[in-house]
BALOBA-1460 file (C-alpha; in Angstrom, 3 decimals):
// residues 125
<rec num="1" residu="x" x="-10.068" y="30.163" z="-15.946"/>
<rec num="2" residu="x" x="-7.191" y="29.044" z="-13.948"/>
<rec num="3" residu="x" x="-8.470" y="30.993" z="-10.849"/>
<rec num="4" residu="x" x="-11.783" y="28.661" z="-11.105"/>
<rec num="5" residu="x" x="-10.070" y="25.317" z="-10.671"/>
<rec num="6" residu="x" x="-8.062" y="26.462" z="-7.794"/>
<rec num="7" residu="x" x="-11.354" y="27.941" z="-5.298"/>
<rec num="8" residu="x" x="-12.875" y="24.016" z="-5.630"/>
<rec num="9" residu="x" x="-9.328" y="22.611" z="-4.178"/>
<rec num="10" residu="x" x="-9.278" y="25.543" z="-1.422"/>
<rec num="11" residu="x" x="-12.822" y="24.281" z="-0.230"/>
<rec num="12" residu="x" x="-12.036" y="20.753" z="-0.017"/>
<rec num="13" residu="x" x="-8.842" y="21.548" z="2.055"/>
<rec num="14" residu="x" x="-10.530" y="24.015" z="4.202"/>
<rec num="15" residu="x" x="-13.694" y="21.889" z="4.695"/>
<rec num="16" residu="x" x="-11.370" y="18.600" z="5.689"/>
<rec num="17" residu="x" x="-11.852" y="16.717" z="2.816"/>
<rec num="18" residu="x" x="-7.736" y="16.398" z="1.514"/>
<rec num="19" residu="x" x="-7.138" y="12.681" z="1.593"/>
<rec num="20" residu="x" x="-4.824" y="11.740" z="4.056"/>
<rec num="21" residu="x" x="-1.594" y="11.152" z="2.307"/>
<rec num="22" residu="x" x="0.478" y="9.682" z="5.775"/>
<rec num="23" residu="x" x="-1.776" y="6.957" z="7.035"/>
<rec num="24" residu="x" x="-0.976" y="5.179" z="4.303"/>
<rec num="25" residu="x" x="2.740" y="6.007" z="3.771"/>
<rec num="26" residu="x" x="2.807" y="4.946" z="7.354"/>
<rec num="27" residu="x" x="0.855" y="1.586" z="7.183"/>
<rec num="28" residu="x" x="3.435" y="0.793" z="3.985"/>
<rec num="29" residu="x" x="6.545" y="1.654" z="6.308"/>
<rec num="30" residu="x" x="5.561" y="-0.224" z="9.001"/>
<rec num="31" residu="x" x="4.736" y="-3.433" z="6.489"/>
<rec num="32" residu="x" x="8.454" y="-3.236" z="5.338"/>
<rec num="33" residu="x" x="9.674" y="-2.573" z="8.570"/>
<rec num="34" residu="x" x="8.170" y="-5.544" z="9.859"/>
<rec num="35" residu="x" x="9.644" y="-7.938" z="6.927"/>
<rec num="36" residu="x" x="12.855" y="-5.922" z="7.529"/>
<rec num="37" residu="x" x="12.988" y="-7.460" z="11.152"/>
<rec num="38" residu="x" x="11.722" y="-10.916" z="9.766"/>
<rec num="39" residu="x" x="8.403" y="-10.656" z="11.509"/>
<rec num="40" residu="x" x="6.245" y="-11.776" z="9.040"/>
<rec num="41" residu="x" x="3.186" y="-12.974" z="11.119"/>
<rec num="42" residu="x" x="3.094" y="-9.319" z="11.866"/>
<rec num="43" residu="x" x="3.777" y="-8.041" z="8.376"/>
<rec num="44" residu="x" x="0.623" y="-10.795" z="7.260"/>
<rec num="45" residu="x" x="-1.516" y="-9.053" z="9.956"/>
<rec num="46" residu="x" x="-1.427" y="-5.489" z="7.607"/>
<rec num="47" residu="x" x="-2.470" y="-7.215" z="4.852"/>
<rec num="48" residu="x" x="-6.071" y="-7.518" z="3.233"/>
<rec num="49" residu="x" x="-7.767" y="-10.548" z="4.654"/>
<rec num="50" residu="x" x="-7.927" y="-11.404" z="1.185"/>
<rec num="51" residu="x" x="-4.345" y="-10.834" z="0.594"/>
<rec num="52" residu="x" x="-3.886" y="-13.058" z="3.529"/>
<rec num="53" residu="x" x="-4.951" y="-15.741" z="1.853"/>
<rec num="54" residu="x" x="-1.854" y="-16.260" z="-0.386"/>
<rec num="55" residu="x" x="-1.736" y="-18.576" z="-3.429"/>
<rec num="56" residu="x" x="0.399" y="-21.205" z="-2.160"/>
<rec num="57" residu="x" x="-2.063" y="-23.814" z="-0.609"/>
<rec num="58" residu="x" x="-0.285" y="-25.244" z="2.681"/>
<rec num="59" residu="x" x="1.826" y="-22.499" z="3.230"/>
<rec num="60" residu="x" x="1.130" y="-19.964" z="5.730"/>
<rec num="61" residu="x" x="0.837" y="-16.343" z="4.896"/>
<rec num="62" residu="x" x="4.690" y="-15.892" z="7.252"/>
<rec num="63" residu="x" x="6.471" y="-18.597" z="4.846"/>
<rec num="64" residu="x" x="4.951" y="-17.264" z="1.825"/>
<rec num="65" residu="x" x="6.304" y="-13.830" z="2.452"/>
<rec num="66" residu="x" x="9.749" y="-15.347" z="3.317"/>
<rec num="67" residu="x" x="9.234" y="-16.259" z="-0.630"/>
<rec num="68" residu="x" x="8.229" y="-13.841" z="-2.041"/>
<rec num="69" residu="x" x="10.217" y="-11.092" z="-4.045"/>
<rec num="70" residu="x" x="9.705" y="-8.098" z="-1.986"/>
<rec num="71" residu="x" x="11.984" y="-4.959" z="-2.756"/>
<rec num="72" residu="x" x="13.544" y="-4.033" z="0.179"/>
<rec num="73" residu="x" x="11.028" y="-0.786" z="0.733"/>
<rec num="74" residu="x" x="12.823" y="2.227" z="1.989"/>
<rec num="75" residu="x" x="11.991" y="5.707" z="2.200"/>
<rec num="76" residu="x" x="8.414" y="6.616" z="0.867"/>
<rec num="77" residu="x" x="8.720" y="8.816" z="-2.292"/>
<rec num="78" residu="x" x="5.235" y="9.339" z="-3.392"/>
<rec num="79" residu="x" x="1.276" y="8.539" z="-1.999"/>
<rec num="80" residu="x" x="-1.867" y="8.581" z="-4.397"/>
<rec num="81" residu="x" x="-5.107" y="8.056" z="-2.324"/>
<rec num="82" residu="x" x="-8.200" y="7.856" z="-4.276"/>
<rec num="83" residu="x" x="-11.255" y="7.470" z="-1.859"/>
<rec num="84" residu="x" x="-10.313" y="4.002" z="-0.044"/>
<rec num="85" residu="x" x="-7.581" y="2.979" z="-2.134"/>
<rec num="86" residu="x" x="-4.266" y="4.260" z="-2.295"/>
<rec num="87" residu="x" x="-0.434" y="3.859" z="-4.007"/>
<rec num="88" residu="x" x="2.601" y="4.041" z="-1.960"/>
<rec num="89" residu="x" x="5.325" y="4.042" z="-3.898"/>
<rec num="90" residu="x" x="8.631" y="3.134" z="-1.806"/>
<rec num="91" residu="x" x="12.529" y="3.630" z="-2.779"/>
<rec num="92" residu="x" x="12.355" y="-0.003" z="-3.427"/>
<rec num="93" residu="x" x="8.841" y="-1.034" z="-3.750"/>
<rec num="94" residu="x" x="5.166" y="-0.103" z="-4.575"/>
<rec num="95" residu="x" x="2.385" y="-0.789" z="-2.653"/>
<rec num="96" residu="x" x="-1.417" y="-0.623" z="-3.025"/>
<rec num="97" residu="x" x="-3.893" y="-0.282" z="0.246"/>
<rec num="98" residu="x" x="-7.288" y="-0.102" z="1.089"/>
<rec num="99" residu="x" x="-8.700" y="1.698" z="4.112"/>
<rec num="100" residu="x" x="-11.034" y="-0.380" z="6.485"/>
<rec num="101" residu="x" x="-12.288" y="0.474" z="9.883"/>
<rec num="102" residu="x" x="-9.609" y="-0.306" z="11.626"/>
<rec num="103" residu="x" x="-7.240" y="1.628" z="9.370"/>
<rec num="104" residu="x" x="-4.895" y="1.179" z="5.535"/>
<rec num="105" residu="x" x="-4.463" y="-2.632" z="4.852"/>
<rec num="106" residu="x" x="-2.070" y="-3.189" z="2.024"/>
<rec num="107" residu="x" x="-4.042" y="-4.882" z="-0.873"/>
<rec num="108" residu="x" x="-0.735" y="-5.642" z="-3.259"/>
<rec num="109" residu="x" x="3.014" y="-5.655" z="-2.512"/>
<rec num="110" residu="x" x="6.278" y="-5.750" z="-4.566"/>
<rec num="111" residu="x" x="3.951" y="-4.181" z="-7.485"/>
<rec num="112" residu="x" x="6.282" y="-3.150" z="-10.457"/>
<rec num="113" residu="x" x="4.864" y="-1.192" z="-13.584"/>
<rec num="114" residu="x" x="4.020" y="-3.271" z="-16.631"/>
<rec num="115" residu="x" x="3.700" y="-0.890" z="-20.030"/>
<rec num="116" residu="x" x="0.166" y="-0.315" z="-20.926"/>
<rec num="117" residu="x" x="-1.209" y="-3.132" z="-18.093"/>
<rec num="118" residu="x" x="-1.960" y="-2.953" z="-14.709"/>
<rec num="119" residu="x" x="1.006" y="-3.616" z="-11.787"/>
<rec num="120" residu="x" x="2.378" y="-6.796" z="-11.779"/>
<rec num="121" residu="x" x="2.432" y="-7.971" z="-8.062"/>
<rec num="122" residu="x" x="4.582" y="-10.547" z="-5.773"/>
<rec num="123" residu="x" x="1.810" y="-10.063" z="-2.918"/>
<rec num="124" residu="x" x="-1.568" y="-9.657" z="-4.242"/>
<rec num="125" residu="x" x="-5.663" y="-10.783" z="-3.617"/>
């Protein structure tokens, strides 16, 4: 039985069709690398255009980042990509993206667990 699950895995890998686990892992370490160096227009520019559009009215997208409660990212210790959507889970913070045409967009940011409930978010749409 075990040898049947495995053969459907070896065909999506050999036909191309394993998600790509480092586009997003990159597009999540360039994010924090970008609040790391306090350039949060660019940071804003890798979010969701939804995303961009944080809660605050008044404030730009820069000032509300400055806010917000970001962990301090680090090294990436795990990706989950599901389709267009993907997890990127950071030494010091979790991420959720969405691939678009022009590449992973992070959707959610500073996303800690909450027991039996979806992520609770600093960044979100």
């Amino acid at each position: 039985m075990r040898n049947l699950l495995i053969w459907p895995a070896l065909v999506l890998v050999a036909a191309g069709c394993a998600p790509d686990m480092a586009a997003p892992a990159r597009a999540a370490e360039r994010f924090h690398a970008a609040l790391s160096a306090h350039h949060e227009d660019a940071a804003c520019a890798m979010l969701t255009r939804k995303t961009e559009k944080l809660p605050d009215p008044g404030q730009t997208c820069a000032e509300a980042l400055r806010e917000a409660k970001l962990g301090p990212g680090g090294s990436v210790t795990s990706v989950s990509v599901w389709g267009d959507a993907a997890q990127v889970r950071l030494a010091g913070d979790t991420l959720f993206l969405h691939r678009f045409t022009d590449g992973w967009r992070v959707k959610a940011a500073g996303c800690e667990p909450v027991r039996d409930l979806p992520y609770d978010c600093e960044v979100e749409d």
